[in-house]
SEKE-765172 format. One record per residue (C-alpha): residue number from 1; residue in three letters; x, y, z. Coordinates in steps of 0.05 Angstrom, whole numbers, plus 5000, padded with zeros to 4 digits. Layout:
[NUM,"ALA",[X,Y,Z]]
...
end
This chain:
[1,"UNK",[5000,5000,5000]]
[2,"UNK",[5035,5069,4981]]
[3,"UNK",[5026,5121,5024]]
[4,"UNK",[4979,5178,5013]]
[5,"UNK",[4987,5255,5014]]
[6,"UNK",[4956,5295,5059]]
[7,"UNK",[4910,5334,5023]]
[8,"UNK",[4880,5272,4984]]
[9,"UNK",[4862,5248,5059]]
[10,"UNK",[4834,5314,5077]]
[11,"UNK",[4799,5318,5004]]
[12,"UNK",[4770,5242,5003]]
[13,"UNK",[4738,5253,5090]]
[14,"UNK",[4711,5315,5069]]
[15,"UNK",[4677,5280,5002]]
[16,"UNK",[4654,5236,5054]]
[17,"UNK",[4618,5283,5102]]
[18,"UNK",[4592,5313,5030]]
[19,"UNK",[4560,5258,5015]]
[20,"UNK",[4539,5233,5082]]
[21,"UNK",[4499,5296,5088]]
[22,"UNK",[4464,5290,5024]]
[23,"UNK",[4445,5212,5044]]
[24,"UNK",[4407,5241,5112]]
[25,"UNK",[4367,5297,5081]]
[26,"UNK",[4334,5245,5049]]
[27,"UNK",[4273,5212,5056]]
[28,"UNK",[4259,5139,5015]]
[29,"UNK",[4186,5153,5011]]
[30,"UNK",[4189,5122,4948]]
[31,"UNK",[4222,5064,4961]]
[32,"UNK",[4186,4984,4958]]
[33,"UNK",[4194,4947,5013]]
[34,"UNK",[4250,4899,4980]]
[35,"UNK",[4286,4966,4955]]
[36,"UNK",[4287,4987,5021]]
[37,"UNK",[4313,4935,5056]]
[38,"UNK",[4364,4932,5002]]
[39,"UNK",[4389,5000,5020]]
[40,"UNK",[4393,4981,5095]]
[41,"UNK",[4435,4928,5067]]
[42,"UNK",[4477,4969,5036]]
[43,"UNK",[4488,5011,5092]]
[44,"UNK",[4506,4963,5136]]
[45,"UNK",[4555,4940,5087]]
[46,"UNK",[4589,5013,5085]]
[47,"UNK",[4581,5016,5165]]
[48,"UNK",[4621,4947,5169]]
[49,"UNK",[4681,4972,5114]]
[50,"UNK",[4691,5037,5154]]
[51,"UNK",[4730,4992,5206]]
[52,"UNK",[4782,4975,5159]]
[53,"UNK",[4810,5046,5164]]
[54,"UNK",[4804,5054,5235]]
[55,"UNK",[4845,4998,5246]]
[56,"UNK",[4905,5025,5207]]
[57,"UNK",[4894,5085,5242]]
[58,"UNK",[4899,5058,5314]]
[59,"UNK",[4954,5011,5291]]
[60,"UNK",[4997,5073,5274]]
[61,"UNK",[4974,5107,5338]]
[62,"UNK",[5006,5046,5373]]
[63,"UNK",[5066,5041,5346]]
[64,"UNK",[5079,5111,5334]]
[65,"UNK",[5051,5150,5389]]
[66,"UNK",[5075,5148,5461]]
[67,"UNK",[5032,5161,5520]]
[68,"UNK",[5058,5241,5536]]
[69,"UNK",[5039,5258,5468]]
[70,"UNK",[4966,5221,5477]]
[71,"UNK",[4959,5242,5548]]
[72,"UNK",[4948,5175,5583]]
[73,"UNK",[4949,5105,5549]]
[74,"UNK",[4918,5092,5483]]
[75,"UNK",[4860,5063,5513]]
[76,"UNK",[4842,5127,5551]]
[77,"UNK",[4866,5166,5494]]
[78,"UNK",[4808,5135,5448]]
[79,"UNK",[4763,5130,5504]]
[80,"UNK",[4759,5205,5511]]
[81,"UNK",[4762,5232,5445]]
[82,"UNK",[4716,5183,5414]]
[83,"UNK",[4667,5185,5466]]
[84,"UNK",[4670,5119,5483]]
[85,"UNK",[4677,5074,5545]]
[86,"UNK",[4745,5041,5561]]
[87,"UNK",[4722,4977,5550]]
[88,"UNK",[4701,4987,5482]]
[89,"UNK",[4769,5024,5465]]
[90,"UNK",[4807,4969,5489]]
[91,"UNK",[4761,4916,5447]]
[92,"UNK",[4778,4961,5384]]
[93,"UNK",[4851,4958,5399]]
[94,"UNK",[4846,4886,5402]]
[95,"UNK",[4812,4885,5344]]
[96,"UNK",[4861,4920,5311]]
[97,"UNK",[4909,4883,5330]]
[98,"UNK",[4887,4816,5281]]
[99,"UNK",[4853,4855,5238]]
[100,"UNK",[4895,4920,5217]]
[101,"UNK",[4951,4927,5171]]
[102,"UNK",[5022,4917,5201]]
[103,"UNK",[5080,4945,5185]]
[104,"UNK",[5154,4897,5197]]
[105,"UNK",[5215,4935,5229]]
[106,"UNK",[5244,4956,5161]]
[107,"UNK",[5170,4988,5144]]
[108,"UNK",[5154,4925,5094]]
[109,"UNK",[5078,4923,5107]]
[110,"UNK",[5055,4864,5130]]
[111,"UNK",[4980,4828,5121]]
[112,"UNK",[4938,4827,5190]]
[113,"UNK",[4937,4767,5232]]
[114,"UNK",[4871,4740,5216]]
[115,"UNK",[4875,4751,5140]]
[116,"UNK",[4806,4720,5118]]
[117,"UNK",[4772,4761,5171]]
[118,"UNK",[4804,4828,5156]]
[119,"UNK",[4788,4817,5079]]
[120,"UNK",[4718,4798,5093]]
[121,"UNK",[4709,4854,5136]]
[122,"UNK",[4742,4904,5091]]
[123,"UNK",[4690,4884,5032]]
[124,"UNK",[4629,4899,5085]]
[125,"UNK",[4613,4820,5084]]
[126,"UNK",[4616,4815,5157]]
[127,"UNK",[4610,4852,5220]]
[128,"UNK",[4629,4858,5294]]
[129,"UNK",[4592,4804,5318]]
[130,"UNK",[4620,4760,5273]]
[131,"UNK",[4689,4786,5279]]
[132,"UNK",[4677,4774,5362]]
[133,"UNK",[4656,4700,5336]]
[134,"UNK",[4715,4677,5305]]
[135,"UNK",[4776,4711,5354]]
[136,"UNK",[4742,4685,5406]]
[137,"UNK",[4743,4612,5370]]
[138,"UNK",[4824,4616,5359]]
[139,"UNK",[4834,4642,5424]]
[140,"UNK",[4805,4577,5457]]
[141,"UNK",[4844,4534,5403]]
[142,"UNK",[4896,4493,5434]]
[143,"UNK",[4972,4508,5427]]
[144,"UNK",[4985,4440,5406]]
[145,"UNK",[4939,4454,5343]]
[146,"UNK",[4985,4474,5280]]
[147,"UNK",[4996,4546,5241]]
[148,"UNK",[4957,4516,5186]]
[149,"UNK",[4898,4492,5217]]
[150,"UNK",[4888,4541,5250]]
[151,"UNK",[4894,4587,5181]]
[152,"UNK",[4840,4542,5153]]
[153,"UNK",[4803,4542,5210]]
[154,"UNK",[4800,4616,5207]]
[155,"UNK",[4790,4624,5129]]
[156,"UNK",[4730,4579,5142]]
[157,"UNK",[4695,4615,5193]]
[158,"UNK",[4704,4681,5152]]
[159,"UNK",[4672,4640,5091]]
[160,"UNK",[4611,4622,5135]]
[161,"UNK",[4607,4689,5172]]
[162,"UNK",[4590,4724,5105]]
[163,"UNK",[4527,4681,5093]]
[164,"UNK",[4500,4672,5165]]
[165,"UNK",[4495,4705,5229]]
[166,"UNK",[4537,4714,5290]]
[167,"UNK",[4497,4665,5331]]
[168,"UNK",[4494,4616,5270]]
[169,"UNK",[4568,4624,5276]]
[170,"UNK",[4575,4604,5334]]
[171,"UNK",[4548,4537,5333]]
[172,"UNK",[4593,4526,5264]]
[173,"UNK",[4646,4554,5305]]
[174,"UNK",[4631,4499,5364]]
[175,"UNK",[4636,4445,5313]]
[176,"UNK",[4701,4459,5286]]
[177,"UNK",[4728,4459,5357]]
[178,"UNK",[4689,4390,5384]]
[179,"UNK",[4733,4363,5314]]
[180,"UNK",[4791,4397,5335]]
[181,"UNK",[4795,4394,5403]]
[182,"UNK",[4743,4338,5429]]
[183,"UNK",[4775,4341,5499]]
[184,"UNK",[4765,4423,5509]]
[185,"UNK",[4804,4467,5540]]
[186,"UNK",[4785,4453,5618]]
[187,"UNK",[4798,4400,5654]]
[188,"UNK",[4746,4368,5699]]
[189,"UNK",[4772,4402,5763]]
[190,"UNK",[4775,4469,5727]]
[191,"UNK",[4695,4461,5700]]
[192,"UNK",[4676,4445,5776]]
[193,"UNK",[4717,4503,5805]]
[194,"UNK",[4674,4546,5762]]
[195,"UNK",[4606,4517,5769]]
[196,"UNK",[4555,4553,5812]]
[197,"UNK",[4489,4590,5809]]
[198,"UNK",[4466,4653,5844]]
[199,"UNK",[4395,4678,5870]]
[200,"UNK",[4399,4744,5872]]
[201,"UNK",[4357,4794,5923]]
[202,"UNK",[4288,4806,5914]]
[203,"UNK",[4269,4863,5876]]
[204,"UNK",[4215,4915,5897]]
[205,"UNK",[4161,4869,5853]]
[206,"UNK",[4187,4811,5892]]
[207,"UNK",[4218,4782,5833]]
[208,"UNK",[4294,4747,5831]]
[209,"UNK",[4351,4747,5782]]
[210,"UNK",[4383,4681,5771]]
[211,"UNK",[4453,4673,5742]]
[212,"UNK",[4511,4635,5743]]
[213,"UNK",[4548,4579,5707]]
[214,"UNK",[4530,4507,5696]]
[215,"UNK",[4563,4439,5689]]
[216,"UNK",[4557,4404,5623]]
[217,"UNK",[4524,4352,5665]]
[218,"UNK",[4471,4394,5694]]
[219,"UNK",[4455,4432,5629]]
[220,"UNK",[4445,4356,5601]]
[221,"UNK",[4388,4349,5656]]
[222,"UNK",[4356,4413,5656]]
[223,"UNK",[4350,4394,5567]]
[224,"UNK",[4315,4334,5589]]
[225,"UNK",[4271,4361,5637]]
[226,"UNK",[4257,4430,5598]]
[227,"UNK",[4244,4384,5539]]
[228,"UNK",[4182,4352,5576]]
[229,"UNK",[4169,4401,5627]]
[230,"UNK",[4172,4466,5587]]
[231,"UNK",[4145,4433,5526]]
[232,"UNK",[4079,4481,5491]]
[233,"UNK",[4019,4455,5524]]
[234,"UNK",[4057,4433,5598]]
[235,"UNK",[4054,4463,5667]]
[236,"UNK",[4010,4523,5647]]
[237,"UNK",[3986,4564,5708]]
[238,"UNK",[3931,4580,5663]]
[239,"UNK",[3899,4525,5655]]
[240,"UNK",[3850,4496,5712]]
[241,"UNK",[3884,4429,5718]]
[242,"UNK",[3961,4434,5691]]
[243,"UNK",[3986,4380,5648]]
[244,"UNK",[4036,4353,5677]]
[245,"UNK",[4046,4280,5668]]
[246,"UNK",[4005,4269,5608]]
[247,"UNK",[4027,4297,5540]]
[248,"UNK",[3990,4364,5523]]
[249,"UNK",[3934,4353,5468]]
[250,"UNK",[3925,4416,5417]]
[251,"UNK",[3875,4447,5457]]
[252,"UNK",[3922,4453,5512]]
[253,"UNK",[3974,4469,5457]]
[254,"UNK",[3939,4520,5428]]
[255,"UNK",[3914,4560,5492]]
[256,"UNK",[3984,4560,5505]]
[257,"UNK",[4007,4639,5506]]
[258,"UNK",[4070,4631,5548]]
[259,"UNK",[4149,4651,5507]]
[260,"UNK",[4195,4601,5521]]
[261,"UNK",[4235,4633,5575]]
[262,"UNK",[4158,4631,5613]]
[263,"UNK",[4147,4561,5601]]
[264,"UNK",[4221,4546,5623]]
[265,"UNK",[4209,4582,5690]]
[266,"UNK",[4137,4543,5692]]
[267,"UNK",[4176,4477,5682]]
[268,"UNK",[4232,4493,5737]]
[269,"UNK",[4176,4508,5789]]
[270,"UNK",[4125,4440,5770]]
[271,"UNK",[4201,4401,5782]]
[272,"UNK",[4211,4429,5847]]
[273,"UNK",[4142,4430,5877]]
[274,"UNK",[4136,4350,5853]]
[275,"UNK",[4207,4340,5884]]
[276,"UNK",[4179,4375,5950]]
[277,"UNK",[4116,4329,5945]]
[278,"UNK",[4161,4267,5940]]
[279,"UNK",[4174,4265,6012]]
[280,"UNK",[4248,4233,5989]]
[281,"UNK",[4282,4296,6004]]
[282,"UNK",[4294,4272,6079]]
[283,"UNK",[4299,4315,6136]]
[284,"UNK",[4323,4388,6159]]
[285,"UNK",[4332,4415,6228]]
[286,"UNK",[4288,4349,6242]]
[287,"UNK",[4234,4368,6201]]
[288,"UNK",[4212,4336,6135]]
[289,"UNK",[4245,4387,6076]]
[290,"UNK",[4176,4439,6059]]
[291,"UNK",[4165,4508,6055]]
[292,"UNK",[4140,4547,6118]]
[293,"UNK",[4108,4616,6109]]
[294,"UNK",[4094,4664,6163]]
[295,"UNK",[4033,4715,6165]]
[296,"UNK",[3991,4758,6200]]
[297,"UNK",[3918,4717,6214]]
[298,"UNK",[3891,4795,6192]]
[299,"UNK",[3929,4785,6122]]
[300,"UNK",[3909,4718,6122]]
[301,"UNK",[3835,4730,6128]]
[302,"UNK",[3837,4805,6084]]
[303,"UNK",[3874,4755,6027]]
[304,"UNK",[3926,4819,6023]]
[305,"UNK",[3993,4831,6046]]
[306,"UNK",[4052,4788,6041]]
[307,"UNK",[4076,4726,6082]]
[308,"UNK",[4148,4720,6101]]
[309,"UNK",[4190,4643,6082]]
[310,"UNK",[4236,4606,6120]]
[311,"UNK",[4290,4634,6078]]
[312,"UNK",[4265,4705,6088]]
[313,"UNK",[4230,4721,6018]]
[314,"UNK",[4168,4765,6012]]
[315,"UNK",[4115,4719,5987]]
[316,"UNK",[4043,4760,5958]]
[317,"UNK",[3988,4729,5998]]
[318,"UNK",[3961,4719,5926]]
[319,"UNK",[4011,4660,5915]]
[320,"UNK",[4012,4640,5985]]
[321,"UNK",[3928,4624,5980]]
[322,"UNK",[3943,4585,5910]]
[323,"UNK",[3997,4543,5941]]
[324,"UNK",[3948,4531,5997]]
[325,"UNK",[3907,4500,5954]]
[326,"UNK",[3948,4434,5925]]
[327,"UNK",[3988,4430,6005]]
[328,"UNK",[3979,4397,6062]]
[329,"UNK",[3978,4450,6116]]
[330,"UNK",[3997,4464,6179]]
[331,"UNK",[3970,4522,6232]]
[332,"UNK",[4005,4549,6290]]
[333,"UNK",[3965,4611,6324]]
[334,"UNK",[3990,4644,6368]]
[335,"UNK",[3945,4681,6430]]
[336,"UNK",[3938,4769,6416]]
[337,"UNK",[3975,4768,6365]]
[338,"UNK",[4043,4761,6401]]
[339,"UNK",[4105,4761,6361]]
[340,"UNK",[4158,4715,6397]]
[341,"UNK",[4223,4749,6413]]
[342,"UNK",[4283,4712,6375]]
[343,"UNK",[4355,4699,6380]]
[344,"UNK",[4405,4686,6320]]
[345,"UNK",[4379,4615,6324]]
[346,"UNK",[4315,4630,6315]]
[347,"UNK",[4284,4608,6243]]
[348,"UNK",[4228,4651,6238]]
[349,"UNK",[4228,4730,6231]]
[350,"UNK",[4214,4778,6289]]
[351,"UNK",[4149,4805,6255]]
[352,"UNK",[4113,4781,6194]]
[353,"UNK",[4138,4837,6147]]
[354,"UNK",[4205,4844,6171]]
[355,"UNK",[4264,4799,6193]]
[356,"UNK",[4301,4822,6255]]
[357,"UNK",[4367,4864,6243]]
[358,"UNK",[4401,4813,6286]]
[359,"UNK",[4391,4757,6248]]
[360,"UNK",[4448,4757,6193]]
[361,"UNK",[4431,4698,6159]]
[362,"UNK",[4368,4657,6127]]
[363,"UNK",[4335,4628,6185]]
[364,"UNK",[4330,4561,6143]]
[365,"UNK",[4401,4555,6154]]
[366,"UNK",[4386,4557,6236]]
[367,"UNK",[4404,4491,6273]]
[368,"UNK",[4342,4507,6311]]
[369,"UNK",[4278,4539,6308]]
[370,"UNK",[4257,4553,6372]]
[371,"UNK",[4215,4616,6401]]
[372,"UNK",[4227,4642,6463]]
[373,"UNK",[4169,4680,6501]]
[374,"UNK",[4166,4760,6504]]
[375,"UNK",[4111,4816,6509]]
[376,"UNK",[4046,4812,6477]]
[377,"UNK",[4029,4867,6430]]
[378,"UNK",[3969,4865,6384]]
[379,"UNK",[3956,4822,6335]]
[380,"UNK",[3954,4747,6335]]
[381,"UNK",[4002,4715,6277]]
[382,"UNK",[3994,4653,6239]]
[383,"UNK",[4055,4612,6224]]
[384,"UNK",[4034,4560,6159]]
[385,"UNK",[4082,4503,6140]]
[386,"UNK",[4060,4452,6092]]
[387,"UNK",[4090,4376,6096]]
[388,"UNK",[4131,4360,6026]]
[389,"UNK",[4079,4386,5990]]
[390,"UNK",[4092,4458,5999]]
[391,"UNK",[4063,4515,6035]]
[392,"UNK",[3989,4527,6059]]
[393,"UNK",[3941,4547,6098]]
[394,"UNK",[3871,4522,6100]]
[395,"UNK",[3816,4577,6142]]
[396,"UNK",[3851,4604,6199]]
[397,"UNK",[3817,4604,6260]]
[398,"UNK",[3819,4660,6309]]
[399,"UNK",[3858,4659,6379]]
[400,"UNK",[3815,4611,6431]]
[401,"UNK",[3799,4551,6405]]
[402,"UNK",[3853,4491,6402]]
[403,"UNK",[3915,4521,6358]]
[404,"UNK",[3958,4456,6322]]
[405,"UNK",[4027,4447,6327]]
[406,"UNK",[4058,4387,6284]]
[407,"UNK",[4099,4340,6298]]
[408,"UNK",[4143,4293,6254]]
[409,"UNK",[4133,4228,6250]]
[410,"UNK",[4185,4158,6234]]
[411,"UNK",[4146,4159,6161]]
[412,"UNK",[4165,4237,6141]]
[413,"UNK",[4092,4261,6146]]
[414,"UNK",[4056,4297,6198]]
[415,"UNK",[4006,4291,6256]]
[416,"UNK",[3984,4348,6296]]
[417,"UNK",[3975,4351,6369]]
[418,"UNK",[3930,4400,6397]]
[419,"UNK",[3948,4458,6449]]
[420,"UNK",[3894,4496,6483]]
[421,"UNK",[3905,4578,6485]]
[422,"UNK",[3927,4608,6544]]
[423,"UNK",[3943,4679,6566]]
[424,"UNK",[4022,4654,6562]]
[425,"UNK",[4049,4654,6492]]
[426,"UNK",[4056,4583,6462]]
[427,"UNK",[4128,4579,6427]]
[428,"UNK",[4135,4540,6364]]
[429,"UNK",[4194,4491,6366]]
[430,"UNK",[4233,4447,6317]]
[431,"UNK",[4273,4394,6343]]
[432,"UNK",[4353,4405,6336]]
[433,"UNK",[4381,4354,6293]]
[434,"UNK",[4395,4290,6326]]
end
């Protein structure tokens, strides 16, 4: 490439602004829809060859300015006068790096790194997704893999990036490496250092965020149960009796509204409540495993409010009535409304809205869930803890007559014993573990 003179840079940019000018002021009212989406076409093309200069640019700007003359690194440097944020300066210079024109030591210029890519991209064909797409693919290539694979590996990609999108890409891309490198790049100790999932806080609609990273292993589970579970037709809220078991005929198909991320979350929930209602989940803190909900017997009765869980989530009393209604439940009343005064081990909040500042961690986690007695403001509370099955509470009954208390028995399920109401407060214990 010879160089250029000044003014036939100055003269060809400012041709360019001329030009881009006159391509805004105007309007396509005329245009077919297949003539305009042709023209978006061609924009995008233009948009995509416009990175070919900017790479030689910032390659010079690397090699040739130092960081007194920029003011800071180049990073920063590119950051600030483009307008841009540091992370997306550095990704160009990385770019730029594989795809810009080099120069050797004696000023013989040299072709980019990725020479397929750079040529596709320099003829508009493909973009930055794509471009993302196939770096990302050599930089998880083994070393052991040779300069010529991986040269036809890359010419490849850049064949099949300029006939399919980025996501299509990547499953080409994940191909070409199972052929390559059938092992992958981890070892077995390295994908279980980085498993894990997160549940993050409750949000102000009571909603969570989930995220994290899964085994191979459990994403080949979660397929199998999403695939019958989450399946068009299955484990609809909507419909008066969920299928679940059976296979969903097209009526159920059809009144079927949910997106696929819906039905997913639908699936997850029908796996969990039928593992809760399988009893085979043992014990904890010498109870059967099941979800316990505390309320106010006001909220309970108003069908408003929230209840509180075992593990501190907000629960809408809307939800906490529906899961009543497919649980066995539990009752414990307690006499005025008195809230019982807790200590760190203590499972259950201090009031029904709000957990007690002292307790630092999810009272599920408690090795005990035992109530001491306190003072007796107003306000008698309900406490509702279904057996496997979930949570629940049938019509509770006010302070006076006989409250129930459960009790676990040898086969996992529950009897209840009664306890007459008193002016004292009756405390609500769970065994320690044995």
């Amino acid at each position: 490439m010879s160089s250029s003179a000044r003014e036939e840079i100055v003269e060809v940019f400012d041709a360019l602004d001329s030009e881009l000018d006159r391509l805004c002021a105007l309007s396509f009212d005329v245009l077919t829809t297949p003539e305009r989406l042709r023209a978006l076409e061609r924009l995008e093309r233009v948009a995509r060859r416009l990175r070919a200069p900017q790479h030689t640019l910032i390659n010079q700007l690397d090699a040739q300015a130092g960081e007194q003359e920029l003011g800071g690194t180049l990073r920063c440097a590119l950051a600030d006068r483009l307008r841009i944020t540091k992370p997306e300066a550095g990704q160009r210079i990385n770019d730029t790096a594989d795809l810009g024109q080099r120069r050797a030591l004696t000023g013989e210029p040299l072709t980019p790194q990725l020479t397929a890519t750079a040529a596709a991209q320099r003829q508009g064909l493909i973009g930055d997704g794509h471009v993302k797409v196939i770096r990302s693919f050599l930089d998880h290539l083994p070393v052991e893999v040779d300069l010529f694979t991986r040269e036809a590996a890359e010419a490849d990609l850049a064949g099949k990036a300029s006939r399919y999108r980025p996501d299509e890409l990547v499953r080409y891309a994940q191909r070409i490496m199972d052929w390559l490198n059938p092992d992958g790049e981890f070892s077995d100790a390295e994908r279980a250092r980085k498993r894990g999932i997160t549940m993050g806080k409750q949000e102000f609609d009571g909603m969570s965020r989930l995220s994290g990273l899964v085994t191979p292993e459990l994403r080949a589970a979660m397929e199998a149960i999403l695939a019958k579970l989450a399946a068009p037709g299955a484990c609809n809220p909507e419909d008066e009796t969920p299928v679940v078991d059976a296979t969903p005929d097209d009526d159920a198909v059809r009144r079927d509204t949910r997106t696929e991320p819906q039905r997913n979350h639908d699936a997850v929930l029908a796996g969990m409540r039928g593992l809760l209602m399988s009893g085979k989940l043992g014990q904890h803190n010498g109870l059967p495993v099941s979800i316990v909900v505390s309320t106010t017997l006001q909220d309970l009765e108003a069908a408003a409010g929230k209840g509180l869980t075992g593990g501190g989530s907000r629960v809408p009393m809307s939800d906490l009535i529906r899961m009543a209604s497919h649980a066995h439940h539990w009752r414990s009343t307690t006499p005025s409304g008195w809230p019982p005064r807790h200590s760190e081990s203590c499972s259950t909040p201090k009031t029904a809205d709000a957990p007690s500042p002292a307790v630092t961690h999810p009272p599920t986690t408690a090795k005990s869930t035992t109530c001491g007695g306190g003072p007796r403001p107003d306000g008698p509370t309900s406490t509702t803890s279904p057996s496997p099955a979930a949570l629940t509470t049938g019509s509770p009954k006010k302070a006076g007559p006989p409250a129930k208390t459960p009790k676990a028995t040898p086969n996992g399920y529950h009897h209840h014993t009664s306890t007459t109401d008193s002016h004292e407060p009756t405390p609500v214990t769970t065994p320690k573990d044995s």
